[in-house]
C-alpha positions in Angstrom: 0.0 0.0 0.0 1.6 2.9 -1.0 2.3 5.3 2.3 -0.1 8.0 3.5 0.4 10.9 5.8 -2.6 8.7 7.9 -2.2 6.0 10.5 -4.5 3.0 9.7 -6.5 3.4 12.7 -6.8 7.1 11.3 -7.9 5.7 7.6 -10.0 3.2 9.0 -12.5 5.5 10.7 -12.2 8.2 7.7 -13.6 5.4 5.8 -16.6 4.9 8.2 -17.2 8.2 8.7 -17.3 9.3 4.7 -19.0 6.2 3.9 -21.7 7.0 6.9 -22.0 10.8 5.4 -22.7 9.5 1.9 -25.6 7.4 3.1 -27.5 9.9 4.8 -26.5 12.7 2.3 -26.3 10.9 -1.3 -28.2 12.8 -3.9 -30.8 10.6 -5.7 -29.3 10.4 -9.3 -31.0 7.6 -11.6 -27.4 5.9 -12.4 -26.9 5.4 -8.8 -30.3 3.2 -8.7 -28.7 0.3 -10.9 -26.0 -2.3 -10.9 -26.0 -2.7 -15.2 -23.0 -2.3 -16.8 -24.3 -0.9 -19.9 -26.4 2.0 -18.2 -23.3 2.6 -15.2 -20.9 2.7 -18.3 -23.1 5.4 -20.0 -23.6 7.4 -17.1 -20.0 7.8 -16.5 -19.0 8.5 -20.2 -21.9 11.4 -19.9 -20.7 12.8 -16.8 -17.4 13.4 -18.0 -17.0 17.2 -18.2 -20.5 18.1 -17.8 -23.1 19.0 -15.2 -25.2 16.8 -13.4 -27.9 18.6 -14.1 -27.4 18.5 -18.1 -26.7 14.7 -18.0 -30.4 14.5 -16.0 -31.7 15.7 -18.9 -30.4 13.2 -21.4 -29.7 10.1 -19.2 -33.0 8.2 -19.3 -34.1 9.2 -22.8 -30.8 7.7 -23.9 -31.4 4.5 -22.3 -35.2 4.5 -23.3 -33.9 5.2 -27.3 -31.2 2.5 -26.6 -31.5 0.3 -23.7 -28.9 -2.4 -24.6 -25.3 -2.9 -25.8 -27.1 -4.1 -29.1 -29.6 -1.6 -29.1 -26.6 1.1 -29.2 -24.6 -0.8 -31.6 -27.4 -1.0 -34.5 -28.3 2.2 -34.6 -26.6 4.5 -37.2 -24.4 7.9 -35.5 -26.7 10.2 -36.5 -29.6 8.6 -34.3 -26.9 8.1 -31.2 -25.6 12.0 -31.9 -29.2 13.0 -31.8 -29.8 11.6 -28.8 -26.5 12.7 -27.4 -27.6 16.6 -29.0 -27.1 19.3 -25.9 -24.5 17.5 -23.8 -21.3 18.4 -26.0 -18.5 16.7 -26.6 -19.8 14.7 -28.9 -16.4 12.6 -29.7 -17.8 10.9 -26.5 -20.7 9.5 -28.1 -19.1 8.7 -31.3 -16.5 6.5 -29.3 -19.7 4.8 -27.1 -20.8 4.2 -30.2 -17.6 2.5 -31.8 -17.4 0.6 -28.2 -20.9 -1.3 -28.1 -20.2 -2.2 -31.7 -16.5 -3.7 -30.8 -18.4 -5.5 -28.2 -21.0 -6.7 -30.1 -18.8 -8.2 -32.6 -16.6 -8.8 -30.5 -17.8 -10.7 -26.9 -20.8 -10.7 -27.6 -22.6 -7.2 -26.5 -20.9 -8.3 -22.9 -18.5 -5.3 -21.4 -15.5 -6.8 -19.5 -15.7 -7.4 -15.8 -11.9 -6.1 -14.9 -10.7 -2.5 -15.4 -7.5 -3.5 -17.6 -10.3 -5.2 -19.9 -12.0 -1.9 -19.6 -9.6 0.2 -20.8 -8.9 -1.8 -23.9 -12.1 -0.1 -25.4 -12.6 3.2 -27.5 -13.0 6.4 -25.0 -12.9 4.0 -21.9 -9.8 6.2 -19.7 -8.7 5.4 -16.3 -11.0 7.0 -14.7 -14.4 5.3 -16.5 -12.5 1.8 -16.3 -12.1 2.3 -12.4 -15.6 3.8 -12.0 -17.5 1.2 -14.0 -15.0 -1.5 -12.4 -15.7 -0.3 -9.0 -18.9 0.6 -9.1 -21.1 -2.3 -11.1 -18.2 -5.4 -10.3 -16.9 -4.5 -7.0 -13.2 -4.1 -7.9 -10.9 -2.3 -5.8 -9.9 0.1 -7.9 -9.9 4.4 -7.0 -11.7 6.5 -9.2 -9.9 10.0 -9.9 -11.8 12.6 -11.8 -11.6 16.5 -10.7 -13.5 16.1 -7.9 -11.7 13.0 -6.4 -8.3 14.8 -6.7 -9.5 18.1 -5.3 -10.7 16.1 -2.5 -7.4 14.0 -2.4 -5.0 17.1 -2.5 -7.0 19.3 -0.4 -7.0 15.8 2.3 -2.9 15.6 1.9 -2.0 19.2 1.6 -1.2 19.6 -1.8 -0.8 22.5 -4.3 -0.2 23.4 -7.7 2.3 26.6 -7.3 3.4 25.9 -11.0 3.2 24.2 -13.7 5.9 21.8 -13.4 4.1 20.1 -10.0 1.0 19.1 -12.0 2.2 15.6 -13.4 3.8 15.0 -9.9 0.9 15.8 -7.7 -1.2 13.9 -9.7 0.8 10.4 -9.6 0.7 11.2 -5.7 -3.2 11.8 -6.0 -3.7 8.5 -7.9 -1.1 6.6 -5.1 -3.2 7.9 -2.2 -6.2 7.7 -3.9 -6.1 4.4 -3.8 -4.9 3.8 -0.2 -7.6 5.9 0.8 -10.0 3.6 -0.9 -12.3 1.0 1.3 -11.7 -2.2 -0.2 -15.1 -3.9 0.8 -17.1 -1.3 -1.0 -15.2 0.1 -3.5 -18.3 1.2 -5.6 -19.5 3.6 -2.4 -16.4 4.6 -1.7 -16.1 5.6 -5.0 -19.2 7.2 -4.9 -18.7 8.7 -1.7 -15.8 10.8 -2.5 -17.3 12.2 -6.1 -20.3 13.3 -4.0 -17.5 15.1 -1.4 -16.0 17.1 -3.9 -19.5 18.0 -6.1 -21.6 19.0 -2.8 -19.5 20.4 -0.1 -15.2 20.2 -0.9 -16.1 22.9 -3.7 -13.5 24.4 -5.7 -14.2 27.6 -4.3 -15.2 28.3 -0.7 -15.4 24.5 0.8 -18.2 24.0 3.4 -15.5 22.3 5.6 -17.8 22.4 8.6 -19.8 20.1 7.1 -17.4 17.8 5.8 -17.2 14.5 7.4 -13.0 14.2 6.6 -12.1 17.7 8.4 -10.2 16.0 11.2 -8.0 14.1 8.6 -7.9 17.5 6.2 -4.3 18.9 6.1 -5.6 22.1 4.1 -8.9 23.0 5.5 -10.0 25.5 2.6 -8.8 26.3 -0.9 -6.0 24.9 -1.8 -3.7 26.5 -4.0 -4.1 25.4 -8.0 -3.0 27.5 -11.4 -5.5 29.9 -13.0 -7.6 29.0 -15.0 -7.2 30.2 -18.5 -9.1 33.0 -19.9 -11.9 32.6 -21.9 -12.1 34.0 -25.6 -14.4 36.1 -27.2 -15.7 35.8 -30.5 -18.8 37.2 -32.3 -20.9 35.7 -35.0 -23.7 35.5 -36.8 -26.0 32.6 -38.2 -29.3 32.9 -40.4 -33.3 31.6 -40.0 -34.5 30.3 -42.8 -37.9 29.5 -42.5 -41.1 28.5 -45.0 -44.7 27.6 -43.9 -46.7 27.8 -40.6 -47.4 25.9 -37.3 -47.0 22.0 -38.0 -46.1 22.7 -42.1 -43.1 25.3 -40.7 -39.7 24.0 -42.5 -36.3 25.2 -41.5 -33.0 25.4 -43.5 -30.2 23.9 -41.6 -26.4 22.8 -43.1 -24.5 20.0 -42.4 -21.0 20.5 -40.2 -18.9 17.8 -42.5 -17.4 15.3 -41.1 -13.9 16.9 -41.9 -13.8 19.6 -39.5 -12.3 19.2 -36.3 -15.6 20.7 -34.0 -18.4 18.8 -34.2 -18.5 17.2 -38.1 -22.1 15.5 -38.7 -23.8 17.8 -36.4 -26.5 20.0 -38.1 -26.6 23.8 -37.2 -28.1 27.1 -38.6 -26.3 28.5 -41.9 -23.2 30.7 -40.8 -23.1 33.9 -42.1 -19.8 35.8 -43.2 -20.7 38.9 -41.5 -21.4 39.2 -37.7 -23.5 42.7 -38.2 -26.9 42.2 -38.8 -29.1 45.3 -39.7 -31.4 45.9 -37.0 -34.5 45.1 -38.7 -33.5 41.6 -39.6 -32.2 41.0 -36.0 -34.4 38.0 -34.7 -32.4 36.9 -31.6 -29.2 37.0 -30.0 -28.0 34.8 -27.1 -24.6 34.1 -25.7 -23.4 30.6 -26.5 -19.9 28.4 -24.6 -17.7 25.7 -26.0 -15.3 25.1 -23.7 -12.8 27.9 -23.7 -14.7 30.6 -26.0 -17.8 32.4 -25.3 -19.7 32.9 -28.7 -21.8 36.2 -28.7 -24.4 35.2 -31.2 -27.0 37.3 -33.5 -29.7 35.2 -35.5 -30.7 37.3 -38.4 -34.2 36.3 -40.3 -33.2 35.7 -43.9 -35.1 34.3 -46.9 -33.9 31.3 -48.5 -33.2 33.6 -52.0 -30.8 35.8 -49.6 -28.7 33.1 -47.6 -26.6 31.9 -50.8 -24.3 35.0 -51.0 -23.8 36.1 -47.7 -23.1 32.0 -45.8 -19.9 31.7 -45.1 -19.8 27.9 -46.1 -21.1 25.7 -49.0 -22.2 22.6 -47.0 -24.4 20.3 -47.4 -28.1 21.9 -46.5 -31.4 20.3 -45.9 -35.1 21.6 -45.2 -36.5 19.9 -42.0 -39.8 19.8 -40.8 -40.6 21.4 -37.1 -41.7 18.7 -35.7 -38.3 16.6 -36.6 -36.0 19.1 -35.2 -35.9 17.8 -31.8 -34.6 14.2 -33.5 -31.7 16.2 -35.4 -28.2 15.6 -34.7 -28.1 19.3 -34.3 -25.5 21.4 -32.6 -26.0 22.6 -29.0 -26.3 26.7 -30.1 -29.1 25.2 -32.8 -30.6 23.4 -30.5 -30.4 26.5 -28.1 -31.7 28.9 -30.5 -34.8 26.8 -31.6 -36.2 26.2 -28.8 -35.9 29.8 -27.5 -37.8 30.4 -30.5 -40.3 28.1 -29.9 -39.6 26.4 -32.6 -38.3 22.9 -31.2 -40.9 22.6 -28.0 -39.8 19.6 -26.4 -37.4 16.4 -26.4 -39.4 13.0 -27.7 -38.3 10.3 -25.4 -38.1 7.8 -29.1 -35.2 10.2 -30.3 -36.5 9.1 -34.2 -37.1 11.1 -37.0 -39.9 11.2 -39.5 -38.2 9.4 -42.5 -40.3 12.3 -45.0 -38.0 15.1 -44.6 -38.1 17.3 -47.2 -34.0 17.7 -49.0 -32.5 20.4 -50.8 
C-alpha cells in the first residue's frame, strides 16, 4: 500500500465516517439506482466534463432510445448524436458508439468485468475503467476525476504553485487515492468521495464544517491550484431560414462535414460571413460556450433567395420539418436557438425522425 500521511486506525475511521456521510447525504441520481454495466458505463461516459444537471436531462431518454449494448450498436451515428444533442463533446458519443459495436462483434454485446479489460475499449480512460470497475463489479480500484483529486490534494495538503508540480501531484493523488480507498465497498467509496468534492469540498469556498474528513484534512479551505485560463471572445452570426406555418413550418439547416475538427455531422443554422446584422432583420441574440470561447451570437431572419451569397460555407443543406428538429443531430447553439424560439418545443423520449423530410 503505498504510504499515507494517515495511520490505519486514522484511515479506517475516515472510511466509516465518509461512507456514513454519503448514506445519509447521497443525492438521488438515476445511475446510482442500478448495478448494469451498460447504463453505469453510459452514465460515467456522460458525466465526463458536464453538469449533473445536463446529464439528468439526457440520461434516461438515452437508455429508453437504446436500452442495450445491441440496441446502441445497431443504430446508425446520427440517431446516437441525436440523442447525445445538448450535452457536447460529442467525440464521447461517437467512441460509445464504436465501443458497443467492438463489443458486439466482438464478446458478444458483454462489457469486460476487470478495469484493464475496460480500458482496452474506444474512450474507456482510467477514470471510467475504475468507475464502471468499481462501481457495477466490486473491484478495488480508486476513481480520480476532478473532484476525487480536489478532495485528495486538499485531504494531503497539496498544491499546484506551477506548472511543473501538476504531473507529480497527480501520480501522488492517484497513489493515495487508492490507499484511501475501502476495499469492501469500492463502488461507495467511490461514490462517496465524487459526491464530497461536487456538494461540499467545492473548488471555491469549501463547506469544511460540514465535511465529514475535516479531522484528517491537512488544508482546510482552498488549496492553492494554477488559474484558469481566460476565456475568448468571438462574435458571429448565423441565419433563420424558415417556410410555412405551425406543424407545415420548414427550417433550412447545413450539415457540419465530417472533416472539421468541431463537431462534423452535427446539423446547425447556416453561418453567415458577416457578424452585423441590420437591426430590422435581427431575430435573436443569445450568448453561447464551448469550452474555452464564449460565442456572442445574433440570429438574423433571412429568406432562403438571400442566404446563398452572404453564408460563409457551401455545405451540405437540408429543409427539416418542425416537428423533426428535436430528432436532429443538431449542434447545441441550434438546438439552443430553436427552442428559444419556440420552434423545437420539447425532447421526444423515441429520439426518431420522420423518414419524409423534405432535402435540398
Amino acid at each position: 500500500m503505498p504510504e499515507t500521511p494517515w495511520t490505519k486506525p486514522v484511515l479506517k475511521k475516515a472510511q466509516t465516517d465518509l461512507l456514513a456521510w454519503y448514506k445519509g447525504n447521497l443525492r438521488d441520481l438515476p445511475w446510482r439506482n442500478t448495478h448494469d454495466p451498460y447504463a453505469i458505463w453510459v452514465s460515467e461516459i456522460m458525466l465526463q466534463q458536464t453538469r449533473v444537471a445536463a446529464v439528468l436531462a439526457h440520461y434516461q431518454a438515452f437508455l429508453l432510445r437504446f436500452p442495450t449494448v445491441i440496441a446502441l450498436a445497431i443504430a446508425t451515428e446520427q440517431q446516437v448524436l441525436a440523442a447525445w444533442s445538448g450535452l457536447g463533446y460529442y467525440r464521447r458519443a461517437r467512441m460509445l458508439h464504436k465501443a458497443a459495436q467492438f463489443l458486439v462483434a466482438e464478446l458478444g454485446g458483454q462489457l469486460p468485468s476487470s478495469s484493464q479489460d475496460l480500458k482496452k475499449l474506444p474512450g474507456i480512460g482510467e477514470y471510467t475503467c475504475a468507475a464502471i470497475a468499481s462501481i457495477a463489479y466490486g473491484e478495488p480500484c480508486a476513481v480520480v476525476d476532478g473532484n476525487v483529486e480536489r478532495v485528495v490534494m486538499r485531504l494531503a495538503g497539496l498544491g499546484h504553485d506551477d506548472a511543473a508540480q501538476v504531473g507529480t501531484n497527480r501520480s501522488k493523488v492517484r497513489h493515495l487515492a487508492q490507499a484511501l480507498l475501502d476495499q469492501k465497498q469500492p463502488g461507495h467509496w467511490n461514490q462517496a468521495m465524487m459526491e464530497l468534492g461536487a456538494t461540499i469540498c467545492l473548488p471555491h469556498k469549501p463547506i469544511c464544517i460540514a465535511c465529514p474528513l475535516q479531522t484528517i484534512c491537512q488544508t482546510k479551505g482552498e488549496h492553492v491550484v494554477l488559474p484558469a485560463p481566460a476565456m475568448i471572445s468571438k462574435q458571429v452570426a448565423y441565419a433563420l431560414v424558415e417556410r410555412g406555418f405551425g406543424r407545415a413550418r420548414i427550417v433550412q439547416l447545413e450539415q457540419r462535414p465530417e472533416s472539421e475538427t468541431v463537431m462534423p455531422g452535427l446539423w446547425e443554422l447556416p453561418q453567415l460571413m458577416d457578424t452585423e446584422v441590420p437591426d430590422s432583420e435581427l431575430r435573436l441574440t443569445v450568448r453561447h460556450s464551448i469550452m474555452q470561447t464564449n460565442y456572442y451570437v445574433r440570429i438574423r431572419t433571412l429568406s432562403e433567395e438571400q442566404v446563398p451569397s452572404l453564408k460563409k460555407h457551401n455545405w451540405k443543406q437540408r429543409w427539416i420539418k418542425s416537428r423533426d428538429l428535436d430528432a436532429m443531430a443538431l449542434t447545441g447553439l441550434a438546438r439552443k436557438v430553436l427552442m428559444r424560439e419556440g420552434i423545437i418545443t420539447k425532447i421526444r423520449p423515441s429520439l426518431t425522425p420522420d423518414t419524409d423530410e423534405v432535402g435540398l
